[in-house]
N, C-alpha and C positions, 0 to 999 in steps of 0.2 A: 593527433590524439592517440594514446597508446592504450593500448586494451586494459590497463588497471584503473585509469580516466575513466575512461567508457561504464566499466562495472562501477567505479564510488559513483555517477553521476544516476545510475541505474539504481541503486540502492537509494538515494534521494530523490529521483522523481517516485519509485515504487513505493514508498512511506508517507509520502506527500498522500497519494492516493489512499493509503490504506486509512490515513488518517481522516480526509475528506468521506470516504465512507461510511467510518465507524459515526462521526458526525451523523452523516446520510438516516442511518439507523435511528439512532435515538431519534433523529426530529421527524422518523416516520412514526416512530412507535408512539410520540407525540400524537400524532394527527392518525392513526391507525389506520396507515391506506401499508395494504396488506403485499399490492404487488411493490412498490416502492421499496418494502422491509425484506422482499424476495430479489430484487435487483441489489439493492446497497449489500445484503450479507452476501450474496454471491460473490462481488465486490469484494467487500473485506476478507471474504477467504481466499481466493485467488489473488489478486495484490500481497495480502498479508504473507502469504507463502512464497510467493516470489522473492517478497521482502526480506524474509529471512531464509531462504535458501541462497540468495545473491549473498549476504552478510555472511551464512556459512562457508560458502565457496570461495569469497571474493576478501571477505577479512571488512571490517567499517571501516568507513570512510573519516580518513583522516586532514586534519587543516593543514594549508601550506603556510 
């Protein structure tokens, strides 16, 4: 596996996440449990930033 593998594969587990989060969010705001909506946005900003620092640095991940 060569380190540009490594970052596209990084940039789609990191997106994965960020997406499962932002999800996370609405369905707390939904049911308004407060530490939940402090966990999930934690969550989506740190994933998210990863998300797009990885895509900055690393370029999207393209199909073979």
């Amino acid at each position: 596996m060569t380190k540009g593998d490594f970052h596209m594969m990084l940039v789609i587990i990191f997106g994965l996440v960020t997406i499962l989060a932002a999800l996370g969010i609405y369905r707390s705001l939904k049911k308004v449990n407060v530490l939940a909506i402090a966990f999930a946005g934690a969550t989506f900003l740190v994933f998210g930033w990863f998300t797009v620092m990885t895509i900055i640095y690393s370029g999207y991940p393209t199909a073979h």
